[in-house]
Structures are given as C-alpha cells and as structure tokens.
N, CA, C and O atoms as a GROMACS GRO file, in nm:
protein
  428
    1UNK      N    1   9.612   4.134  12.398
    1UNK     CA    2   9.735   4.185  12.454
    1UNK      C    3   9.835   4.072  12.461
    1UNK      O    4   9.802   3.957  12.491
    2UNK      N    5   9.973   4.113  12.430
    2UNK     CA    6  10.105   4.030  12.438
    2UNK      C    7  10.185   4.076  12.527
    2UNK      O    8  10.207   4.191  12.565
    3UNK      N    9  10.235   3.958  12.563
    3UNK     CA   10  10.371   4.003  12.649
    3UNK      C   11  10.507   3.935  12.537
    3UNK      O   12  10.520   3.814  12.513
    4UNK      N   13  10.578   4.024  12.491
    4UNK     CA   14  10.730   3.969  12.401
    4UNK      C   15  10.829   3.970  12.501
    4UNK      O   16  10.855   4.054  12.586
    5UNK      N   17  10.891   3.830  12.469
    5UNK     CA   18  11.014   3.810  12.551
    5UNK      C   19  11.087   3.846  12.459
    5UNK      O   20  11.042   3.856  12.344
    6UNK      N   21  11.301   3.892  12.509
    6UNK     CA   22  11.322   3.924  12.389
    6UNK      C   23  11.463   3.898  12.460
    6UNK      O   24  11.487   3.990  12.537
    7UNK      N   25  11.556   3.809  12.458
    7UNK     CA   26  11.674   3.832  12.518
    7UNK      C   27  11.814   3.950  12.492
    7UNK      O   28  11.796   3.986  12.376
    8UNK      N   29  11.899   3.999  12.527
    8UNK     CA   30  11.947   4.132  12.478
    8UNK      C   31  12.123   4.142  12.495
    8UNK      O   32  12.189   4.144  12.599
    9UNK      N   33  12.145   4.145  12.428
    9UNK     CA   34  12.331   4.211  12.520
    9UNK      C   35  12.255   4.333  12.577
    9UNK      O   36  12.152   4.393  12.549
   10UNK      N   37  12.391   4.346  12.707
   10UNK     CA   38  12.348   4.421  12.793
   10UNK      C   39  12.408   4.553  12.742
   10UNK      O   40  12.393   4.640  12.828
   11UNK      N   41  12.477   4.603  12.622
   11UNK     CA   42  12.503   4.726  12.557
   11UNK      C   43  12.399   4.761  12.480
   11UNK      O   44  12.398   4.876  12.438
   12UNK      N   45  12.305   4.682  12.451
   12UNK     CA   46  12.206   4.703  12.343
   12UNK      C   47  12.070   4.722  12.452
   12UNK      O   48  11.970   4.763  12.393
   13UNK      N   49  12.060   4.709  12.535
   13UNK     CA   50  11.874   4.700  12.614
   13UNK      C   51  11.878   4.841  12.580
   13UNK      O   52  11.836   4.878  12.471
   14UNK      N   53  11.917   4.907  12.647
   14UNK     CA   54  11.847   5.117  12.629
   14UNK      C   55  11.827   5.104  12.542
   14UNK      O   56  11.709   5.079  12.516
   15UNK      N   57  11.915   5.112  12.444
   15UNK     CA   58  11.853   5.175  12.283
   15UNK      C   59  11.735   5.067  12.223
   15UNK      O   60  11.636   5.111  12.165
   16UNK      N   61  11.749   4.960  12.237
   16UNK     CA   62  11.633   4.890  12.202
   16UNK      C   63  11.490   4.933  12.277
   16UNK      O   64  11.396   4.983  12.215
   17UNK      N   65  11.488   4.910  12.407
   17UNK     CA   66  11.388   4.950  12.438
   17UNK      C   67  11.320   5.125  12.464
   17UNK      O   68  11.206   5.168  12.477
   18UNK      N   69  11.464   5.195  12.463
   18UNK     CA   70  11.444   5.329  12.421
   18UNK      C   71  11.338   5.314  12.315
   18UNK      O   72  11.216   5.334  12.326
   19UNK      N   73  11.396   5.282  12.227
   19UNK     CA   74  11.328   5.282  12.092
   19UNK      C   75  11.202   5.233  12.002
   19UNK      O   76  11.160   5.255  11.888
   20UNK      N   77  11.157   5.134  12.140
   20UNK     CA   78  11.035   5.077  12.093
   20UNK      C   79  10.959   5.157  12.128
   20UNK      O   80  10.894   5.204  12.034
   21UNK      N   81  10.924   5.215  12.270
   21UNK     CA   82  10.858   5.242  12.303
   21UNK      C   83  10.867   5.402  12.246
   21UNK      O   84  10.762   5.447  12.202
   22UNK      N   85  10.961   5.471  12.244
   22UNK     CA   86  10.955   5.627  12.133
   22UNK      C   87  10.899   5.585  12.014
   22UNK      O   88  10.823   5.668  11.965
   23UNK      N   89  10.913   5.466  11.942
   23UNK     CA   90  10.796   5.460  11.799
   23UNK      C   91  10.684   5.415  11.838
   23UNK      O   92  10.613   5.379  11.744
   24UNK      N   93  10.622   5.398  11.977
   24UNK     CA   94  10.484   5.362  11.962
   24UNK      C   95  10.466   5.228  11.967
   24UNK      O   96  10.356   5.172  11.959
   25UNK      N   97  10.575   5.171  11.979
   25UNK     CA   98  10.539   5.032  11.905
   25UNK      C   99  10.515   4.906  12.065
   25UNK      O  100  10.463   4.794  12.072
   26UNK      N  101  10.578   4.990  12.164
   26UNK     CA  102  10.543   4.918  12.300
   26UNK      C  103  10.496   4.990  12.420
   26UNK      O  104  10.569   5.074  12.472
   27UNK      N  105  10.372   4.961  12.468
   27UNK     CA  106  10.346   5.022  12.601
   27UNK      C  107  10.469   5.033  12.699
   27UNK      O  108  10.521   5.142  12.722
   28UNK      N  109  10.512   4.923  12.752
   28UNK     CA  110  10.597   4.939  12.831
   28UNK      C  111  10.708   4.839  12.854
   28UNK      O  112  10.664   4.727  12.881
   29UNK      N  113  10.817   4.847  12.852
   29UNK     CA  114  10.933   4.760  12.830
   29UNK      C  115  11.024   4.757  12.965
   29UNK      O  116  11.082   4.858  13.005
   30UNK      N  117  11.031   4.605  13.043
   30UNK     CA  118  11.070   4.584  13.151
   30UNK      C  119  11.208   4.494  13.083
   30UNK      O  120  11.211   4.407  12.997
   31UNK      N  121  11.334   4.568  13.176
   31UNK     CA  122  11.484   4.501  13.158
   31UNK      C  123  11.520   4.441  13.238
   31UNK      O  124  11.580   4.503  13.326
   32UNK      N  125  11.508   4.311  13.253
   32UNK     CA  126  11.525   4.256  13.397
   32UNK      C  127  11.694   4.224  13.373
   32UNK      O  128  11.701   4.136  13.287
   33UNK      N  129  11.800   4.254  13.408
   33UNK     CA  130  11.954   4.254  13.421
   33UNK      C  131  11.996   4.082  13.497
   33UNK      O  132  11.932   4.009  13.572
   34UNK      N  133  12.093   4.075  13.452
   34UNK     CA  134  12.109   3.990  13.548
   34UNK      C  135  12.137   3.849  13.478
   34UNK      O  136  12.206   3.770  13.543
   35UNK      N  137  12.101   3.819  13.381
   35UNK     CA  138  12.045   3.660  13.310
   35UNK      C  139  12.193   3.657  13.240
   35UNK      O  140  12.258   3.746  13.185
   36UNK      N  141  12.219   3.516  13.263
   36UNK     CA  142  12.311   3.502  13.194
   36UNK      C  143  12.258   3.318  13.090
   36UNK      O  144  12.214   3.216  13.142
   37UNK      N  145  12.270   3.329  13.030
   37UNK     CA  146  12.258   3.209  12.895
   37UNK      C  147  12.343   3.160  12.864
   37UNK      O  148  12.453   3.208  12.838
   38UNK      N  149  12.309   3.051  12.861
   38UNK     CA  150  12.423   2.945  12.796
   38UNK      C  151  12.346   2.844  12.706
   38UNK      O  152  12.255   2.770  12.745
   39UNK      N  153  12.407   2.856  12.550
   39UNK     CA  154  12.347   2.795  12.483
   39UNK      C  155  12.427   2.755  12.376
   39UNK      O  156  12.514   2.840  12.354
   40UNK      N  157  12.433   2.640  12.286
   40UNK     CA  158  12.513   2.636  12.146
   40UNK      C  159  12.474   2.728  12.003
   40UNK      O  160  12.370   2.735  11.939
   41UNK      N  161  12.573   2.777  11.990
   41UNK     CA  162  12.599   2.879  11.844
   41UNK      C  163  12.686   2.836  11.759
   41UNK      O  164  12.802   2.839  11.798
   42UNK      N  165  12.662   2.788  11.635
   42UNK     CA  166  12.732   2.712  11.526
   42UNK      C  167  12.827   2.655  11.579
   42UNK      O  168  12.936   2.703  11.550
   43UNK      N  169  12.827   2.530  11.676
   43UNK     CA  170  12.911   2.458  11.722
   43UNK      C  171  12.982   2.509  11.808
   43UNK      O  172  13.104   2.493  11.812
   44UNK      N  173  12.917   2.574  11.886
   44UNK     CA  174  12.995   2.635  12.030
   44UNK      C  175  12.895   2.634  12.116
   44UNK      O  176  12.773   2.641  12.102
   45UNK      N  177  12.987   2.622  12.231
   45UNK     CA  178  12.893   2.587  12.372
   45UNK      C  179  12.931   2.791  12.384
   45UNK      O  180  13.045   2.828  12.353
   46UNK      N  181  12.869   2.856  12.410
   46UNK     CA  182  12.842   2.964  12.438
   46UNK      C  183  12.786   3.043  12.605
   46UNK      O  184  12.687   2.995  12.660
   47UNK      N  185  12.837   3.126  12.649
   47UNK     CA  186  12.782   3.162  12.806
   47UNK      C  187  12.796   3.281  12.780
   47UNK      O  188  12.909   3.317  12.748
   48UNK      N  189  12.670   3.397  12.784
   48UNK     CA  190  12.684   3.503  12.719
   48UNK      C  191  12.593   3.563  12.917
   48UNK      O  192  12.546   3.483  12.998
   49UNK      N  193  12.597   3.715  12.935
   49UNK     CA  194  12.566   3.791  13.031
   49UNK      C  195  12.463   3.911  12.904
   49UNK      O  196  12.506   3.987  12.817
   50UNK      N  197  12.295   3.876  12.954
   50UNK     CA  198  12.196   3.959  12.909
   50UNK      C  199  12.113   4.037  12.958
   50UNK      O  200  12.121   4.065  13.078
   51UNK      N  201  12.035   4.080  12.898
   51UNK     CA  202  11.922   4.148  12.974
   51UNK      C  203  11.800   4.066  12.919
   51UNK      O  204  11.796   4.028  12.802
   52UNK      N  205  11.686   4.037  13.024
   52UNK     CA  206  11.558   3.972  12.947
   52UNK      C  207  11.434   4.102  12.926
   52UNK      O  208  11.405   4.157  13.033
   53UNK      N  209  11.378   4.143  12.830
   53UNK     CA  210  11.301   4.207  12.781
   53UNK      C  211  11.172   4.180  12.799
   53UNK      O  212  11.128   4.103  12.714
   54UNK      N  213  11.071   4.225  12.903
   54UNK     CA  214  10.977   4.201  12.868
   54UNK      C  215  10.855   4.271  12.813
   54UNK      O  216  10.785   4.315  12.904
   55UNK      N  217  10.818   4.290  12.716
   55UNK     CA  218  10.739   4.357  12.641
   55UNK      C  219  10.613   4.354  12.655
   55UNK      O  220  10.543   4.253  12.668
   56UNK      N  221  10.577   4.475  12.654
   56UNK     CA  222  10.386   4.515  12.634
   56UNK      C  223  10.345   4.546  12.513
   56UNK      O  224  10.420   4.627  12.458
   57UNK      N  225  10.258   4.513  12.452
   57UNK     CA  226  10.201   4.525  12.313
   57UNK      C  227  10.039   4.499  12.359
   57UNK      O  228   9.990   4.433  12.451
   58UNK      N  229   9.979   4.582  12.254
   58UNK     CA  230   9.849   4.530  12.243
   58UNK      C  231   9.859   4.434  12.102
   58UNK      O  232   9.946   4.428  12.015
   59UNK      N  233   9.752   4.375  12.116
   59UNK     CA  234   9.744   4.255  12.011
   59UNK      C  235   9.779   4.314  11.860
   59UNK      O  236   9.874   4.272  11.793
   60UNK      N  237   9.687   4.420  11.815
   60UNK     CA  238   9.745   4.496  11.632
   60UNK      C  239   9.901   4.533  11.650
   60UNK      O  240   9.955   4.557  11.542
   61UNK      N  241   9.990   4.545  11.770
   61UNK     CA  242  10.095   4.566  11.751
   61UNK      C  243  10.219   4.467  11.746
   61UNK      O  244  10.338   4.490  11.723
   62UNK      N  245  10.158   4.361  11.774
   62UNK     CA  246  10.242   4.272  11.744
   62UNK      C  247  10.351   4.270  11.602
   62UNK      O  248  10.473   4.276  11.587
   63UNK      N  249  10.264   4.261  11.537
   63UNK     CA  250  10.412   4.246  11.427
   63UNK      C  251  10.484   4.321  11.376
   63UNK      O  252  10.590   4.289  11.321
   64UNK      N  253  10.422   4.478  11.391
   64UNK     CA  254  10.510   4.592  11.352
   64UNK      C  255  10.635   4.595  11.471
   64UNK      O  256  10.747   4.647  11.462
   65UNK      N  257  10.575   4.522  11.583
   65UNK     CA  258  10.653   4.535  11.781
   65UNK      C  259  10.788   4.426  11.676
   65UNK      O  260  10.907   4.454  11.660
   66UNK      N  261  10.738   4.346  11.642
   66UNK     CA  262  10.865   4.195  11.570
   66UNK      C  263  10.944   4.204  11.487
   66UNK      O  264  11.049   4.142  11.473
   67UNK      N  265  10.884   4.304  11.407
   67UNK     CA  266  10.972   4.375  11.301
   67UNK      C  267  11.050   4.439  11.318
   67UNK      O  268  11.145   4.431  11.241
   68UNK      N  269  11.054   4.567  11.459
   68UNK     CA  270  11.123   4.676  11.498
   68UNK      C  271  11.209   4.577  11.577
   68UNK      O  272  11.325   4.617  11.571
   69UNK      N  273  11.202   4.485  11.637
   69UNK     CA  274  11.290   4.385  11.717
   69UNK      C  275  11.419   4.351  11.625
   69UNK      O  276  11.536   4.380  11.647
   70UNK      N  277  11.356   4.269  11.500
   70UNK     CA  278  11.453   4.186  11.409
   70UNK      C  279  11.540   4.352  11.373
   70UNK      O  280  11.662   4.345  11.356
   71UNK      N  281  11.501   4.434  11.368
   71UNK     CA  282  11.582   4.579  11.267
   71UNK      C  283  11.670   4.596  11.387
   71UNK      O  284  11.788   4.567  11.369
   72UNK      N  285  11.635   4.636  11.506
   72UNK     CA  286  11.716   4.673  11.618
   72UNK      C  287  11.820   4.535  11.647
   72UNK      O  288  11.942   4.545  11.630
   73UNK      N  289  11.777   4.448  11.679
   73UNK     CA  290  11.840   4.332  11.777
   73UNK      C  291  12.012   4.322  11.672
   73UNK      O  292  12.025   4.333  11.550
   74UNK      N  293  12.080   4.307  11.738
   74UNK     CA  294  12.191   4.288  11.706
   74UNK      C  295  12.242   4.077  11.638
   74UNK      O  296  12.322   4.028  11.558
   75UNK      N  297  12.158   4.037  11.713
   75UNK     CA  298  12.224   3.878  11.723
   75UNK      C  299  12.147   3.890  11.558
   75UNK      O  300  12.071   3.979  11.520
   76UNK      N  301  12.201   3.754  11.469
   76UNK     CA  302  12.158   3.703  11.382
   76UNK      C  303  12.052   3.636  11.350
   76UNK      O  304  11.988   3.639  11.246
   77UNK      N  305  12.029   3.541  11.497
   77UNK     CA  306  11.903   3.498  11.533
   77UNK      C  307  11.840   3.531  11.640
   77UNK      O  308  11.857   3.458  11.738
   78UNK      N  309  11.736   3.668  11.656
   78UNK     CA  310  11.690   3.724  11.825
   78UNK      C  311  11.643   3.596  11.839
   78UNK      O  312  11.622   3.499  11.767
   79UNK      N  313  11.627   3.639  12.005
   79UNK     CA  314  11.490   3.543  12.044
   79UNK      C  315  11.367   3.675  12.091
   79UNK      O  316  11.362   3.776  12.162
   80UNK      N  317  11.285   3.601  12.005
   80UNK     CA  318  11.148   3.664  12.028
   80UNK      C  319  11.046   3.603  12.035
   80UNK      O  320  10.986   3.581  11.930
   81UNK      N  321  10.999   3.560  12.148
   81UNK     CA  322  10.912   3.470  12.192
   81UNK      C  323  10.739   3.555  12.219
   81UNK      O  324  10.739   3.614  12.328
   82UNK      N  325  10.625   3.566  12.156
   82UNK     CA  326  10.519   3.638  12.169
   82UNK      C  327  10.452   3.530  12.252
   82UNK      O  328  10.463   3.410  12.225
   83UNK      N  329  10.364   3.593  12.386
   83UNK     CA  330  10.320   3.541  12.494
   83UNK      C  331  10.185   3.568  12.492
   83UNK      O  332  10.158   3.651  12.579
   84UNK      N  333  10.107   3.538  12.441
   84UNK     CA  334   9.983   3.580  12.499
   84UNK      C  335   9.913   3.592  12.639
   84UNK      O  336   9.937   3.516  12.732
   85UNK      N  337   9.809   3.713  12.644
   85UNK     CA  338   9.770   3.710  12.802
   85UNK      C  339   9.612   3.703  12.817
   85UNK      O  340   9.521   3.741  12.744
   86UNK      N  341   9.617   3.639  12.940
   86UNK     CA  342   9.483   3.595  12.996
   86UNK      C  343   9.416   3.787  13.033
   86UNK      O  344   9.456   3.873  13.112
   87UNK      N  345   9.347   3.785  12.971
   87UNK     CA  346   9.266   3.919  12.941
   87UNK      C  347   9.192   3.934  13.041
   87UNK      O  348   9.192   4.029  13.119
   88UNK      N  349   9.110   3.819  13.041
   88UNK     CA  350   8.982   3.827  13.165
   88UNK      C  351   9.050   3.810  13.338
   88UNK      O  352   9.006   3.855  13.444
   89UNK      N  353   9.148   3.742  13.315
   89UNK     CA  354   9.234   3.744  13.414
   89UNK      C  355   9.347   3.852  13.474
   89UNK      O  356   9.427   3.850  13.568
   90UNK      N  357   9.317   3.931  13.386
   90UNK     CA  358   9.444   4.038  13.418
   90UNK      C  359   9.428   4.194  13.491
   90UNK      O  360   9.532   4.178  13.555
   91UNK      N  361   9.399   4.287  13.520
   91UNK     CA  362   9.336   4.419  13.571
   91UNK      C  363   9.350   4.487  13.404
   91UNK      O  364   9.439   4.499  13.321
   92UNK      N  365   9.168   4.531  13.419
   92UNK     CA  366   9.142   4.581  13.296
   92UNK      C  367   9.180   4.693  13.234
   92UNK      O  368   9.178   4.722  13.114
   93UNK      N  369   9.237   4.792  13.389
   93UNK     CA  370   9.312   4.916  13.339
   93UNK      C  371   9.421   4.867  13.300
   93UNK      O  372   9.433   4.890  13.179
   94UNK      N  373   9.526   4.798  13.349
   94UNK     CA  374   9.631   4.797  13.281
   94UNK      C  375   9.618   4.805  13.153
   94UNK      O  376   9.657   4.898  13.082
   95UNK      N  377   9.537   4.664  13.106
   95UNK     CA  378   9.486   4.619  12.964
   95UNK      C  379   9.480   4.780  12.910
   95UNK      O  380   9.576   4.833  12.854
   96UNK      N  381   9.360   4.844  12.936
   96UNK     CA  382   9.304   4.969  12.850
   96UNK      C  383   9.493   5.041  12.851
   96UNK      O  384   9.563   5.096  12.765
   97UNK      N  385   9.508   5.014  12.950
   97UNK     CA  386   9.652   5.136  12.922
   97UNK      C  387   9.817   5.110  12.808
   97UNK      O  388   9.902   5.182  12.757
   98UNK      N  389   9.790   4.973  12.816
   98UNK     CA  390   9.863   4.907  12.713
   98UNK      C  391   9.770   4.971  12.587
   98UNK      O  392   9.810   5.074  12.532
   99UNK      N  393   9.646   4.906  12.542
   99UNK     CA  394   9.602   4.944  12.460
   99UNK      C  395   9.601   5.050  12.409
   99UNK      O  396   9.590   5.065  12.287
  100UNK      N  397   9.614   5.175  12.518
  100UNK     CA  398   9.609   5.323  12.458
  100UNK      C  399   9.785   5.389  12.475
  100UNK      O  400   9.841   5.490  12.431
  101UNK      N  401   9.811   5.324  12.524
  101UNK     CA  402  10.006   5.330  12.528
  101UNK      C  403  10.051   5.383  12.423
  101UNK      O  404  10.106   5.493  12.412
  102UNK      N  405  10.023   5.283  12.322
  102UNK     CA  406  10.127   5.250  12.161
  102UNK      C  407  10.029   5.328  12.108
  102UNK      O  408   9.916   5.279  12.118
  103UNK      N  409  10.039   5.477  12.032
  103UNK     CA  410   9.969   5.522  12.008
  103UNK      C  411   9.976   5.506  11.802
  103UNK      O  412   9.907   5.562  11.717
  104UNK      N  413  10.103   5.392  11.787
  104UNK     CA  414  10.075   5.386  11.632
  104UNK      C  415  10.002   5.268  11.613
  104UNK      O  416   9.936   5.274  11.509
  105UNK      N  417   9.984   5.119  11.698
  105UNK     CA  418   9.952   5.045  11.716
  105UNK      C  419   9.793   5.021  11.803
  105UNK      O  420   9.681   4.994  11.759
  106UNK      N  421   9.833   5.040  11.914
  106UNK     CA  422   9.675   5.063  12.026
  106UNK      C  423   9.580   5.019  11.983
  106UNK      O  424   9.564   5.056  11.866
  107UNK      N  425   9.488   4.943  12.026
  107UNK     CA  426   9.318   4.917  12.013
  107UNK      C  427   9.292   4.768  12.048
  107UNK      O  428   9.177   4.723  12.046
   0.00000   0.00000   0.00000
C-alpha cells in the first residue's frame, strides 16, 4: 500500500480526485485546503494557494494511480511524490479496504 502526495490548484482538486477514485484507480483521496507554496518556476520566485492530495492506492495501483495524475494534473511538472506504508504497522482493515477499494487495481 501507498500513500501519493500530489499538490493541486485549488480549481482542479474535485475533478481530479472526483476522478480517480470513479476510475478505480484510488481508494480514497484526502484534500487538505489551505497550503500555499512557494517555489521557483523558470526563473520566478512563485507563491501559488493549493490543495495537498493525499492518496490511497494499493501497491498494483500505483502506476496506472501516476498515469491518471500526469493526464489530469494541469501543471507541466505535477508533483507526485509515492509514499510507501508501514503495513505491519498500520490497522489491517484499513489495509484490506484500500486493497478492495480500487476495484480496477486492488490486491
């Protein structure tokens, strides 16, 4: 199991995460509001207002989950950061429920 970080304009989170999770491709997608970034973009100091994404995947869904990211995400370069999770450490239902979530991905 993964957790994907995914940073967002805040016009784009619904339909992105609408959309992952209607193809199957994420158990469950948390929008935390609020984040604002500041970072350089081809020679600009940049301060942008986002949403941070945090994503559920089981492990086989990872890259179809990265793919549907890069197609959706608007920026040129997302950020998509894949997190791995402490399994034995985590409550095993959740785990099973991620796993059986994504029903094109899951297992």
């Amino acid at each position: 199991m993964f957790v994907v970080l995914s940073t967002v304009p805040v016009d784009a989170e619904s339909r992105i995460s609408e959309a992952l999770v209607r193809r199957g491709l994420a158990a469950c997608v948390n929008a935390i509001p609020g984040v604002v970034s500041t970072y350089v973009w081809q020679g600009q100091l940049c301060r942008e207002s986002e949403v941070t994404l945090l994503i559920k995947v089981a492990a086989a869904g990872v890259g179809p989950l990265t793919d549907a990211l890069r197609e959706l995400h608007p920026y040129q370069v997302p950020e998509i950061l894949v997190l791995p999770v402490d399994i034995a450490g985590s409550d095993a239902r959740y785990v099973a429920w991620v796993r059986a979530a994504a029903p094109l991905v899951g297992g």
